[in-house]
N, C-alpha and C positions, 0 to 999 in steps of 0.2 A: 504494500500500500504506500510505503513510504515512495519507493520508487516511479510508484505512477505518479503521485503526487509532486515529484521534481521534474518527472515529462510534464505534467499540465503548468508548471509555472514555469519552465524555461523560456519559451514563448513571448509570457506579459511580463518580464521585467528582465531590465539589460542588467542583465550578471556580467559586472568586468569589473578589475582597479581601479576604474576610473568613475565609476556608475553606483550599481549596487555592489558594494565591495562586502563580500560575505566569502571568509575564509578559513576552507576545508579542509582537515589533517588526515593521514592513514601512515599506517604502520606498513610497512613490507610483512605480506603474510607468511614469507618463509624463511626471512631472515630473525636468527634469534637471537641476533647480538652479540657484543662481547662485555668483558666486565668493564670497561671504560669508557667504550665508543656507544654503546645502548645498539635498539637495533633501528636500521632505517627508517624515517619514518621523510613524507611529503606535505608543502600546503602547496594549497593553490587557492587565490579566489578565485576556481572557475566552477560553475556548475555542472560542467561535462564529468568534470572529475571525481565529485559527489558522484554520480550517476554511473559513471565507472566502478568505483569501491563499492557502490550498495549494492549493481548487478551482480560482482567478484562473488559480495557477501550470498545472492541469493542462490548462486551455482553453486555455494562450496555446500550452504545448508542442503539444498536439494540431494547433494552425490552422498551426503553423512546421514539425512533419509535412505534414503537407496537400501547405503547399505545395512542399514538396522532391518529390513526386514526379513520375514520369517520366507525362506525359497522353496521351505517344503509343502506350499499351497500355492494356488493357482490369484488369489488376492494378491498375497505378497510379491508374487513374481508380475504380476500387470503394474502393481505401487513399485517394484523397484525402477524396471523398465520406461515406464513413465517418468518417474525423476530422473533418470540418468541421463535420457535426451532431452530433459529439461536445461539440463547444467551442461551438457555437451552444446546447444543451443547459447548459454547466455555467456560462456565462455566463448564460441564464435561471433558471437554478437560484438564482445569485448575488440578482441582481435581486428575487427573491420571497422572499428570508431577508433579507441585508445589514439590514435595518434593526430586527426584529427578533432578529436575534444580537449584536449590538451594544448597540443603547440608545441610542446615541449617532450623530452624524455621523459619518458614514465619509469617507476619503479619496476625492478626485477619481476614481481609477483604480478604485474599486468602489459606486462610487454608483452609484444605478438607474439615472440616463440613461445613463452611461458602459456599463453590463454590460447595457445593454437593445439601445444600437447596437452592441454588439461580435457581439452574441448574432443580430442582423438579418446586419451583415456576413458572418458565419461562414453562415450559411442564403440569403444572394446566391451564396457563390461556391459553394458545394453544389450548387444551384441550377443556376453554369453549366458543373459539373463533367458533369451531367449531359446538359445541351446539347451540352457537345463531344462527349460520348460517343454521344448521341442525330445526331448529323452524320455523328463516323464510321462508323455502323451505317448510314448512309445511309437512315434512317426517312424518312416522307413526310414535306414540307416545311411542310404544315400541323402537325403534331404539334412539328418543329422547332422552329416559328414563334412556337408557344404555350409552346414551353419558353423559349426567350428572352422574351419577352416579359414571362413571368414573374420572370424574373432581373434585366433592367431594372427591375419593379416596386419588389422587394426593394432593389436598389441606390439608387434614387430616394427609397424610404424612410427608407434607414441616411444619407441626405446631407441629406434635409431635416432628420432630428432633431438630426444634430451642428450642421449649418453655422453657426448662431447660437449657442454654445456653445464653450467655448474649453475643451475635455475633452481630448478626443483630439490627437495630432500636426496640425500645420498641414498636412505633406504628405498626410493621409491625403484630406480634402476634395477635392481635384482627382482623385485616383484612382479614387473613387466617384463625382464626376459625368461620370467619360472612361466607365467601366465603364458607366455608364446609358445615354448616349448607346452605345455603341457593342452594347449589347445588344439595344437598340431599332432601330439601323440592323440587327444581323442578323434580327429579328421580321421586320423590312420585304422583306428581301432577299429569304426564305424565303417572306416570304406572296405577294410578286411572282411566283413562280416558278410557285405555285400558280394566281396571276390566270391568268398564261400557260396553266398546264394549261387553265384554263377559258374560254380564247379572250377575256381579261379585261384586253387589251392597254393601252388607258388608264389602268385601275386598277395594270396592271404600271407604266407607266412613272411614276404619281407615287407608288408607293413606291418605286420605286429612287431618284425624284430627293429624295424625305425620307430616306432613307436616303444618299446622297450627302452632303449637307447637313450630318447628324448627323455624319456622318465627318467631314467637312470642319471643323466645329467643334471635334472632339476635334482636329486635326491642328493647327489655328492657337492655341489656347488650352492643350492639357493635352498639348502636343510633347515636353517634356522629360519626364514620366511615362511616358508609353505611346506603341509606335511601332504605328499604325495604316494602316502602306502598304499593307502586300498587299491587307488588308481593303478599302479605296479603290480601288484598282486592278481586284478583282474588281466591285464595285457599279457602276467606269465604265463596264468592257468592257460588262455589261449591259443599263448605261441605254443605250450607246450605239446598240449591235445595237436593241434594242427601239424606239429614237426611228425608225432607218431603215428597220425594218422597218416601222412604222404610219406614216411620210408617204410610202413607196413603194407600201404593199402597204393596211393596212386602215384608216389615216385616223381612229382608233375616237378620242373625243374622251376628254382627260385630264382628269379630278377634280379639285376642289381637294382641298387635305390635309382641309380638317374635311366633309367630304361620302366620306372614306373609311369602309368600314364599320372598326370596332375588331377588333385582334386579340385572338385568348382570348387565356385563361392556362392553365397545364397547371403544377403545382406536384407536383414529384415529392417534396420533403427535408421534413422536420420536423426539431424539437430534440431531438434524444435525451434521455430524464430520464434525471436523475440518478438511479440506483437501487445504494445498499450492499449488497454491496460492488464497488467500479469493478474492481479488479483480480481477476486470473481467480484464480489462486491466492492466497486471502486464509488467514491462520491469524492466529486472533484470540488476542494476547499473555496478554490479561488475560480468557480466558473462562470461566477459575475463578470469577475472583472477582465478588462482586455487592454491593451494599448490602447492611448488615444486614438490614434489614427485608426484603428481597425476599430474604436465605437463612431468615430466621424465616418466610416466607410460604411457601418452595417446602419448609421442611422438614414443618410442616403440610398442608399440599397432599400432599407424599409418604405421610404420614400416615393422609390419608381416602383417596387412592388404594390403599394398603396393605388398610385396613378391607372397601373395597367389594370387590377382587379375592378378599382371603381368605373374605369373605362368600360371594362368587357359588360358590366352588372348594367350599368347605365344603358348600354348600346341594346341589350337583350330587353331591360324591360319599359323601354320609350317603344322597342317594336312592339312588344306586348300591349301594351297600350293602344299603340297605331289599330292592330289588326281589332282589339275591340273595339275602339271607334268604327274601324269601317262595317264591322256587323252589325252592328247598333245602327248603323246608317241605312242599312238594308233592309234592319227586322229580320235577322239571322239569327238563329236559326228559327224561331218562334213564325216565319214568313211560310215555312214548308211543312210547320205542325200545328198548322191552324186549320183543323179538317172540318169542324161544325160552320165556325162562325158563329159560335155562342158558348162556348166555354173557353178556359183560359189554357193557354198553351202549355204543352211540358218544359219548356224550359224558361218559361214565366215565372212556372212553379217551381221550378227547383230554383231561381234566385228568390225566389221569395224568401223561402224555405231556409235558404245558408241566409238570409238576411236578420230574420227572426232570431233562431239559431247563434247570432252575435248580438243583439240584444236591442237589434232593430236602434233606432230613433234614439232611446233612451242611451247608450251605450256614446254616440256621438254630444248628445246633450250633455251627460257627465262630464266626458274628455272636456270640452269646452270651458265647464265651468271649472275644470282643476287648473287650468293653463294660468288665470292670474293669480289665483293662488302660489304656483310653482313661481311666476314671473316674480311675485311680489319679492318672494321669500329671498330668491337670487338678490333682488334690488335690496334689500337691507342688507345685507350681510357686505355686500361691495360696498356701500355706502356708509356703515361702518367702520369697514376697511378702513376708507378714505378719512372718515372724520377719529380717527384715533392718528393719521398720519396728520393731518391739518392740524389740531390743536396742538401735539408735540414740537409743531415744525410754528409754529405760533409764538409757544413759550419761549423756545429757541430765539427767536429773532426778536422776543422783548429781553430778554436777558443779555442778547449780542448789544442790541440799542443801548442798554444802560453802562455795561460792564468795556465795551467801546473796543479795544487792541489785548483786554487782560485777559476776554473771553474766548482760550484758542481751542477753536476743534472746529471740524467738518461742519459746514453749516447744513442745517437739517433738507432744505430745498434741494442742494445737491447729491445728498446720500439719497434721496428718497426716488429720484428720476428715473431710475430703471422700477419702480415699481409704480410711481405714477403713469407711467407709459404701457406697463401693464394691466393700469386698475382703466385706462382710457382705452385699451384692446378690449374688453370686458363689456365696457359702455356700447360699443360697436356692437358686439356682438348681440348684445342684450337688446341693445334698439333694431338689429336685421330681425331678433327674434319675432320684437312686437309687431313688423311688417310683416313676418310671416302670417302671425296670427289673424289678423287685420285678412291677409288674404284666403284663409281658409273658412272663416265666418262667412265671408260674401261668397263664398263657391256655398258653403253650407244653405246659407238663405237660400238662395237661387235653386237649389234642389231638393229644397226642405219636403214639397208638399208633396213629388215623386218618391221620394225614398217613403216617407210616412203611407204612403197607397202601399207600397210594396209588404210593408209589415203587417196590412190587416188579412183578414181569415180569406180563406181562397170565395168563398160566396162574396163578400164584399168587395173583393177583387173582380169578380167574373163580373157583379153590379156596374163598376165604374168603368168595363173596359163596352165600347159600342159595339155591337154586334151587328155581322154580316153574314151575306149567302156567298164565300168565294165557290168559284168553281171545283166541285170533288173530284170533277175529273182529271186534275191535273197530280191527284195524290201518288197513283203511281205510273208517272210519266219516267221519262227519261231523262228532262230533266233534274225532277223533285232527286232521285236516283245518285245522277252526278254531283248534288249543291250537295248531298248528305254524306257521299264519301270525301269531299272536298273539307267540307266541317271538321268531320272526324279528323283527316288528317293535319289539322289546324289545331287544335284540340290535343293531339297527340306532341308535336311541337313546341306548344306551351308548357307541357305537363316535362318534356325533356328539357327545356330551359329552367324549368325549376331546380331539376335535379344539379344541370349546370352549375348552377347559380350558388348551389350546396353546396357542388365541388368545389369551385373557387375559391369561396369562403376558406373551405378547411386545410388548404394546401396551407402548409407550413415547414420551413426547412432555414434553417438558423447556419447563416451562411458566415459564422464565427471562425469556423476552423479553417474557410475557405483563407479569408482574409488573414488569418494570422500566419497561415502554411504560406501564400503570396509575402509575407510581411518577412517570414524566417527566409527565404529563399534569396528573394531579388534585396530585401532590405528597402521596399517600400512599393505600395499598392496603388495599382490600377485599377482604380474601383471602376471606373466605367466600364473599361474592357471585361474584368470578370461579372460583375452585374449583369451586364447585357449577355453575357454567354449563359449564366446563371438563370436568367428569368425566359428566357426563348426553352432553354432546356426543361424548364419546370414546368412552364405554361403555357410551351408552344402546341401541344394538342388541344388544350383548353379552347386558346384563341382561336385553331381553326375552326372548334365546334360551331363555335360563336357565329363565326362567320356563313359559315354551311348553313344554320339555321336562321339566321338573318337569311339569307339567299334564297331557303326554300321556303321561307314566309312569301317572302315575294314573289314566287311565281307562285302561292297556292292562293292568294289575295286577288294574284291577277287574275285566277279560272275562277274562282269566286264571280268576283264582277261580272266577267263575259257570261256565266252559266245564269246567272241571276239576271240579267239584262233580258234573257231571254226566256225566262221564267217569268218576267214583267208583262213580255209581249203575250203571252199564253193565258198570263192570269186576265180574268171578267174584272173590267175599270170601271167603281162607280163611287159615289160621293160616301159611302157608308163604310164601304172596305178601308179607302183611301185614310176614313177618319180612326175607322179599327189598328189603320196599320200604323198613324201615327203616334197611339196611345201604347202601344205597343214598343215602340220606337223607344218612347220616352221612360218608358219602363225598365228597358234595357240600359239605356245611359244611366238613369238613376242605381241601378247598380252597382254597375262600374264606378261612379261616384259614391259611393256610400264605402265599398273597398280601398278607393286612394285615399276619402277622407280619414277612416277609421287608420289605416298606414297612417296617413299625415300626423294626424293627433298623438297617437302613440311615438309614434317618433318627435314631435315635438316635447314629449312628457319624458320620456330618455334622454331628450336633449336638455332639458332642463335639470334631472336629476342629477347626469354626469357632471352640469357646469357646479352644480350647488357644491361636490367633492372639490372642484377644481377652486372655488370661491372660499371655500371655507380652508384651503392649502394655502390659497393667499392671504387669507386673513391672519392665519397663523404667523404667516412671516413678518405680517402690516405688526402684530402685536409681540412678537420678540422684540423685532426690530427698535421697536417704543419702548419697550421693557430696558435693552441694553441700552438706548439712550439715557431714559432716565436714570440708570444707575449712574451710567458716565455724568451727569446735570448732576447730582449728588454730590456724588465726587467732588468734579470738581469749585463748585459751591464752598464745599466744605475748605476747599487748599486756599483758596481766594478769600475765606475769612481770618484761616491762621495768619495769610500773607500779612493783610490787611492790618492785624492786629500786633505781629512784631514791627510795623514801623512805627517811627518816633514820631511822637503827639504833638500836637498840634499847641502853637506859641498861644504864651497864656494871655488873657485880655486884661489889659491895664484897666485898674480899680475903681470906682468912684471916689470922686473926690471928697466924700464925707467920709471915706475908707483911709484918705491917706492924708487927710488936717490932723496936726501933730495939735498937742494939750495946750500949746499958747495963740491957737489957732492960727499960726505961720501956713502956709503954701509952699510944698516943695518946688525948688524949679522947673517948667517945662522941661519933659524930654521924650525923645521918639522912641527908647530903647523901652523892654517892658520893665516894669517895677518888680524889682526882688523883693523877698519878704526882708521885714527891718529889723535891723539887731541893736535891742538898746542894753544900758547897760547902769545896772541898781547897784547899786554899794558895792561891797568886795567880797563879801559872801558869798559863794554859788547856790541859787533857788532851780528846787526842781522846774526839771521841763512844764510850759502851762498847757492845759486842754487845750486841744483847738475850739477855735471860737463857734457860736453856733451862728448856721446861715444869715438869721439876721440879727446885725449889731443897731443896737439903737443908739441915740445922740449922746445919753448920759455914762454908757456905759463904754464907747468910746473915747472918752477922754481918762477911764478909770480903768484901760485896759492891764492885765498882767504885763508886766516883762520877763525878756526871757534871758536865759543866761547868753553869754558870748558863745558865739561859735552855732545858737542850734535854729535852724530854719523855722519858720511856724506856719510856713502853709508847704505843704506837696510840689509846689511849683519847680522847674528848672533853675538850678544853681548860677546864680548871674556872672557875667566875664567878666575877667580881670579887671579889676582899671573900673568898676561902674561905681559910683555912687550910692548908699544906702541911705532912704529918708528915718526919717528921724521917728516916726509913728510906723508903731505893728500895723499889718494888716491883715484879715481876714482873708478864708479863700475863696475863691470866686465861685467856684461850685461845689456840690457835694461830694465826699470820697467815694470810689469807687473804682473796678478796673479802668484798666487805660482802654477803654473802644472808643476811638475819634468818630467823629463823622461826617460826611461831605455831602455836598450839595447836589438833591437828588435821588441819594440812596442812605436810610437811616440804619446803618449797621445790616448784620446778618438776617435774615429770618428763613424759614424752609418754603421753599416753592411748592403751592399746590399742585396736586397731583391731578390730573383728567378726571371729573367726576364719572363716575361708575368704571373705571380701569380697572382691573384683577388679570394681570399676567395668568392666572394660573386657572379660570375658567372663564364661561363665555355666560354664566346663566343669566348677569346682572346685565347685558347686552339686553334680556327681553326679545329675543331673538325670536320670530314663530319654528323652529325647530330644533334639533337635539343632533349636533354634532354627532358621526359614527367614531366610534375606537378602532375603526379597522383602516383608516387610511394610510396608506405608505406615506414611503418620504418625500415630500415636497421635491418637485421635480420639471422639468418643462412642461407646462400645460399642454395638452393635447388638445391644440385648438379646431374646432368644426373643420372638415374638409370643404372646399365647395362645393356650390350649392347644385345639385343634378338635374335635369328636368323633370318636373313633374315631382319635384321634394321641397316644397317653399322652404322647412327649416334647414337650416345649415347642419349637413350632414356631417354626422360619424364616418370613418372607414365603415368600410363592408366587412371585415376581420379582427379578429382582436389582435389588439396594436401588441406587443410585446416590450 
């Protein structure tokens, strides 16, 4: 899983140094190190090479499967065989990428020759997996013979390419050449068997004595690997029997080894490719997401896919249309089953009939009256939008007015343009709607009083339609005959364009991988070119239907007319028929209109529903949006008071002159600097510091004021400059104590800015909204705005398919 899971992201995100830099370590799997140097190991940021090492990892686990199972059942032997061409597989796999995934030298343990013999190994013992199985099914000996033999081959092969190579383990080399030999001695054993069948005694006895031989070689040289007694044991009893049989019995003279004929080969295993994804249940993490450019290609692609269906749908059902208007124009078919002239036609009745059936009259009068309702509901919720953007974007710009260069941040008008431009798309749309409606009421009046006849009982029906005597002899004419298989096959037509119409719709083919395979390849997309190959391929049977059946409207419209022209001249002309057949007439159009209206309304009411989802995504955002402003307006409010409030206060206001007449009632000099507080000076004594004064000093109690000792200020005021003058009389301080908050003209200190009456970031109820938000809307997202408008669809249409 892991591994597919690095095929599906290699793809959407540029894995490199310089990009997404994510880097991957591995050990050499068959280097064990030494005590100083540790043993190999690799990084790389590339993801090839991830995907190299987990493949290594999956072939090694598979071939250690393998061999854990039990070979003395026919389970075990399918489970071994099946993993061992699994790992023979992902080790080839390795071999034909490693060097291109990389770029560079890879470690010992994934270099081609290393994953080229791992990949032979794994396909030898596959190989004798099937030979065993081929023994115990007791198959004939020849067939046995060639499966070993082929297993030998294999074996023979994975030892000549290591042996001179110092890749793999040292034990592995005698394994592989005990394995050869001994797959070779059974070729021999099996094919003697066969000599035997064929009275082939000498050729018996010198393969069992090379077979013998081979044993005997694995026994003395590869003994501590592999214990090959039974196997020996069985080859001696053989040769032996066989030697006494041909010097007692038929004497047949024994071959040399190379005047032996060769045995086949019979190769049952191959490597299994690697094909994504390995594992059975794969769910791919990241199958949302894709390259930019391959969502700008598929949302294009969607696009013309969009154009072409709504195309085909539209062309099919303006002809549908077309061809009822022109029956309707005729009195077709109701013109060739009107046999009394006093009862009401079959196919009168059967529109009647489906008319009731949907709920007649009342079912269109409902629709109608739900439309402003839905209209309204859309209109508040947009205009709430807007008026939660307006008053924020209000505050804004009375705060910017007051607070002038201090107030720095985005002003509200310009953050907000992409979504006024939105909430103005909205407007548009919402006013095309009310002209829709507007035109569906006036087709509705206009056919009110035919649709409403069509809903009463068939006697009040047969009442209001005028009765005549057409001629009965024209019933079975050769005309009447022709208009009726002409019908039918009109009829049949339409009923195929439905099914069309279903097709279309459902074709769906998500042309992701297309573009991203285009995107790994050339390293950038042609979307027109593969679109276009794309959509001809997917929907070019589609369109010819389209077209076939547009064509055969047309010429079955045109025998129509001519056959009816002449079924005119035939029918008896008089003022009674003529008014039968108009009423008749009107009947049939009232149909057909009562079906577009009932579509219209309904799809007007889908249309309204979907915008309401789309309205209320935008709202959502009209109200974060106000949310995170006003946190930010908080904010910074809040810094702009601290500012305010560390700088230096404002020069004190020089006193009244009843504040600063000294006890002999003297006048200090004019001056423009401000008055420091006075420091007089009473005996020699030091007197504690005096209260300060209380805000008002009256006339008597200023002349009897405290004095203060030298040296201590007596109002709060700024410590005057060097070098100024002190008057001769305390004074009082000009205002009451308190923090230092100055303040200027304009703006009276701090206070918190109200907040938008009825605002709540966190639900919509206080809104007074006439409906109730769904919890199941996704993420805010491009609006899917109405296609246009088709013929014969006043609302502004949806696609014809679900959008994706």
């Amino acid at each position: 899983r892991y591994y597919d899971q690095l095929c599906s992201v290699e793809p959407k995100f540029p894995f490199s140094e310089n990009q997404v830099c994510v880097t991957f370590t591995w050990k050499d799997a068959f280097d064990k190190g030494s005590l100083f140097g540790g043993s190999a190991k690799l990084a790389l940021a590339s993801l090839g090479y991830e995907k190299t090492c987990v493949l290594f990892n999956c072939g090694a686990l598979a071939s250690q499967i393998a061999a854990e199972q039990n070979l003395d059942n026919d389970e075990g032997l399918k489970a071994a065989a099946k993993h061992y061409q699994f790992a023979s597989g992902a080790f080839q796999h390795i071999k034909d990428t490693v060097l291109s995934a990389l770029n560079r030298e890879p470690t010992v343990d994934i270099s081609p020759d290393t994953v080229g013999t791992l990949s032979l190994i794994m396909l030898a013992q596959a190989q004798e997996v099937f030979f065993l199985k081929a023994a115990r099914d007791k198959m004939k000996d020849g067939i046995i013979a060639k499966l070993a033999n082929q297993a030998a081959d294999y074996y023979g092969d994975a030892y000549k390419q290591c042996q001179y190579k110092d890749t793999l383990p040292k034990e592995v080399f005698p394994v592989l050449a005990a394995k050869h030999c001994i797959m070779q001695a059974n070729a021999e054993y099996h094919q003697s068997i066969l000599a035997k069948q064929q009275k082939k005694f000498g050729e018996e006895i010198g393969r069992l004595q090379h077979a013998a031989d081979l044993v005997k070689t694995v026994a003395s040289r590869y003994d501590e690997y592999i214990n090959v007694k039974d196997l020996a044991d069985k080859i001696n009893r053989a040769l032996t029997a066989a030697k006494k049989d041909n010097d007692f019995i038929y004497h047949d003279r024994v071959p040399d080894l190379k005047d032996l004929e060769p045995i086949g080969k019979a190769s049952l295993v191959k490597s299994t490719p690697v094909v994504v994804p390995l594992s059975q249940k794969f769910t791919d993490l990241f199958e949302k997401m894709v390259p930019l450019q391959v969502q700008q290609s598929v949302s294009v692609y969607n696009q013309r896919k969009a154009d072409l269906v709504n195309r085909s749908i539209a062309q099919m059902r303006e002809a549908t249309n077309l061809a009822n208007g022109v029956l309707a124009s005729l009195n077709l078919p109701a013109a060739i089953e009107d046999v009394s002239g006093d009862t009401v036609p079959q196919s009168i009745l059967n529109k009647s009939k489906s008319v009731i059936e949907q709920g007649g009259i009342q079912t269109i009068d409902q629709l109608i009256k739900d439309l402003p309702e839905l209209l309204q509901r859309n209109k508040e919720i947009l205009d709430e939008s807007l008026r939660l953007l307006d008053e924020e974007e209000a505050t804004d710009n009375d705060l910017r007015t007051k607070f002038k260069e201090r107030w720095q941040r985005t002003p509200s008008n310009e953050l907000y343009k992409p979504l006024r431009a939105e909430g103005a798309n909205y407007h548009n749309i919402l006013n095309r709607a009310v002209q829709a409606d507007g035109q569906v009421r006036e087709r509705y009046q206009s056919h009110r009083d035919t649709i409403a006849l069509l809903c009463k009982p068939e006697s009040e029906l047969n009442a209001a339609i005028p009765s005549a005597n057409p001629a009965k002899t024209l019933q079975g004419s050769e005309v009447v005959n022709v208009l009726r298989t002409l019908l039918a096959n009109l009829d049949e037509v339409k009923k195929e364009r439905e099914q069309l119409e279903n097709d279309l719709k459902s074709v769906n083919f998500d042309m992701t991988s297309k573009f991203l395979t285009a995107l790994a390849q050339d390293g950038a997309i042609n979307e027109e070119a593969i679109s276009v190959t794309e959509l001809d391929r997917i929907y070019g049977s589609y369109t010819q239907k389209v077209q076939e059946s547009l064509k055969k409207q047309e010429e079955l419209l045109k025998n129509i007319q001519n056959a009816h022209q002449d079924f005119s001249k035939m029918k008896q002309s008089n003022n009674e028929s003529n008014l039968r057949e108009e009423v008749l007439k009107n009947l049939a159009v009232a149909n057909d209109n009562f079906v577009e209206l009932v579509a219209n309304l309904k799809e007007g009411t889908k249309f309204y529903n979907e915008l309401t989802e789309i309205l209320v995504k935008f709202q959502n955002k009209c109200s974060d949006i106000v949310f995170a402003r006003k946190t930010e307006r908080d904010e910074l409010l809040k810094d702009l008071q601290q500012s305010i409030a560390r700088e230096p206060s404002a020069p004190s206001i020089p006193l009244p002159t009843y504040q600063t007449t000294s006890a002999g009632g003297s006048k200090p000099a004019a001056s423009s600097a401000p008055t420091p507080a006075p420091r007089t000076m009473v005996g020699t004594k030091p007197q504690p510091p005096a209260r300060p004064p209380p805000p008002v000093i009256s006339a008597a109690s200023s002349s009897s004021s405290a004095s203060a000792p030298p040296g201590t200020a007596a109002t709060p005021a700024a410590a005057p400059a060097p070098g100024a003058s002190a008057p001769a009389a305390s004074t009082a301080p000009s205002q009451a104590q308190g923090p230092p908050y100055p303040t200027y003209p304009g703006y009276p200190g701090y206070c918190q800015m109200p907040m938008p009456m009825g605002y709540n970031p966190y639900m919509y109820g206080q809104y007074n909204l006439p409906y109730a938000p769904s919890p199941m809307y996704q993420n805010p997202g491009q609006a899917p705005y109405p296609a246009p408008q088709q013929p014969g669809y006043p609302f502004p249409q949806q696609p014809y398919y679900p959008q994706q």
